[in-house]
C-alpha positions as CSV (number, residue, x, y, z in Angstrom):
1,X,111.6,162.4,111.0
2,X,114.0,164.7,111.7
3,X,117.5,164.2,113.7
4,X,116.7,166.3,116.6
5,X,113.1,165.1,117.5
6,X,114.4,161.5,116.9
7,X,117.2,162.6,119.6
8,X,114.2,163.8,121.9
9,X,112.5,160.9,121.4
10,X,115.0,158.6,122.1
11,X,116.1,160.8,125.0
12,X,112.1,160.5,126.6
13,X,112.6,156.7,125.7
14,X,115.9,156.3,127.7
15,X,114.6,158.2,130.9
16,X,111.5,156.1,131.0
17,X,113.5,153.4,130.8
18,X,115.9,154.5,133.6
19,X,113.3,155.4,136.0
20,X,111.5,151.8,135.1
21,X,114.8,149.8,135.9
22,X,115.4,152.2,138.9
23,X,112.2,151.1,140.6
24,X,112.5,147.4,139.6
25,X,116.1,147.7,141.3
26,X,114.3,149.5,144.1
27,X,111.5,146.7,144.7
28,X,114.6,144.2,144.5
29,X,112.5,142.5,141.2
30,X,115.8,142.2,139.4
31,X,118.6,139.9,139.7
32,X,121.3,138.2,137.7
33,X,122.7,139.8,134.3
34,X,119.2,142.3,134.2
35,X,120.3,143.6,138.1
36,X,124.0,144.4,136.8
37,X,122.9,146.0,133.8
38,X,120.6,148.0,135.2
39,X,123.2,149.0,137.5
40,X,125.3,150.1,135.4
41,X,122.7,151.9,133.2
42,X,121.5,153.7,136.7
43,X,125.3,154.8,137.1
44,X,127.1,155.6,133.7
45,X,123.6,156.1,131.3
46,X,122.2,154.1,128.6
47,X,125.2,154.9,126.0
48,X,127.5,153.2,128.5
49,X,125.6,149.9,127.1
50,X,128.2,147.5,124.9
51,X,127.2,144.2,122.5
52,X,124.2,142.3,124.1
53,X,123.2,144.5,126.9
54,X,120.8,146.6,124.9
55,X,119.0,143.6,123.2
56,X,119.2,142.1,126.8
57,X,117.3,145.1,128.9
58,X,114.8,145.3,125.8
59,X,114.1,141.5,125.6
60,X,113.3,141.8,129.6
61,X,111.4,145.2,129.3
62,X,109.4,143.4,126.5
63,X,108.5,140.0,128.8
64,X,107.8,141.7,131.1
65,X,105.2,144.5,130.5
66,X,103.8,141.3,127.8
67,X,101.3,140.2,129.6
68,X,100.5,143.3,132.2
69,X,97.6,145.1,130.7
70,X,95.0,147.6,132.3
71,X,91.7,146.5,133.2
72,X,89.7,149.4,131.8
73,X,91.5,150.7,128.8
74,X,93.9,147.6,127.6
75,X,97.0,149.9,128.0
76,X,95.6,153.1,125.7
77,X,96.1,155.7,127.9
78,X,100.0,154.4,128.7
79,X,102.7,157.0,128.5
80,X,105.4,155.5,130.2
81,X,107.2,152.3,131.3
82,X,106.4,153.1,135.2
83,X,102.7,152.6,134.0
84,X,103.0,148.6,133.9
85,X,104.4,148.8,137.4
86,X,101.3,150.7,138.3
87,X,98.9,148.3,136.7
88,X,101.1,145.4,138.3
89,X,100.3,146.6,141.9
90,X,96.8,148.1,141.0
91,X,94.9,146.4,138.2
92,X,94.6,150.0,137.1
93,X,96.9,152.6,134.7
94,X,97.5,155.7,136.6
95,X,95.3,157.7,134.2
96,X,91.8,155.0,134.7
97,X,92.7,154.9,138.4
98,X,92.4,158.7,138.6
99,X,88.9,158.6,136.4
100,X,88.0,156.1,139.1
101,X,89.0,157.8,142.0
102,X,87.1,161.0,140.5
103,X,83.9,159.3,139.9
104,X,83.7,157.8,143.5
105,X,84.4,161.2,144.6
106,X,81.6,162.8,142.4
């Protein structure tokens, strides 16, 4: 893979990321070491990250989409980390709750 699309792709990575954190922070569903990291992610960006912070936010990020899943397509039509919050609150990935909400609709 080439160095610019693995920039790009890391760049997609680290805003869905952000935006993740950002409405965890928002919810208050973060305290602790994960809050103040986020924080600081939220405020000076991902590369402002030192030692055990990154393995930190992706050891959390890992635990705790683990065991969210969509009812109707087991997470295959995920395309970002906001997607398991979605699910979380509606049983539902944003794309299957859409096909849902079309076929009642129809």
């Amino acid at each position: 893979m080439g160095l610019v699309k693995q920039w790009m792709l890391d760049n997609e990575y680290n805003n869905s990321l952000t935006e993740f954190l950002r409405q965890l922070l928002e919810n208050d569903q973060l305290s602790g070491a994960i809050e103040g990291i986020t924080k600081q992610i939220l405020d000076k960006g991902m590369d402002s990250l030192k030692g055990a912070q990154r393995p930190v936010i992706e050891s959390f990020v890992e635990n705790y989409t683990r065991n969210i899943e969509c009812e109707r397509c087991s997470n295959g039509n995920l395309s970002e980390l906001t997607d398991y919050l979605f699910i979380e609150e509606n049983g539902l990935c944003p794309m299957c709750e859409y096909d849902r909400e079309k076929f009642m609709r129809d």
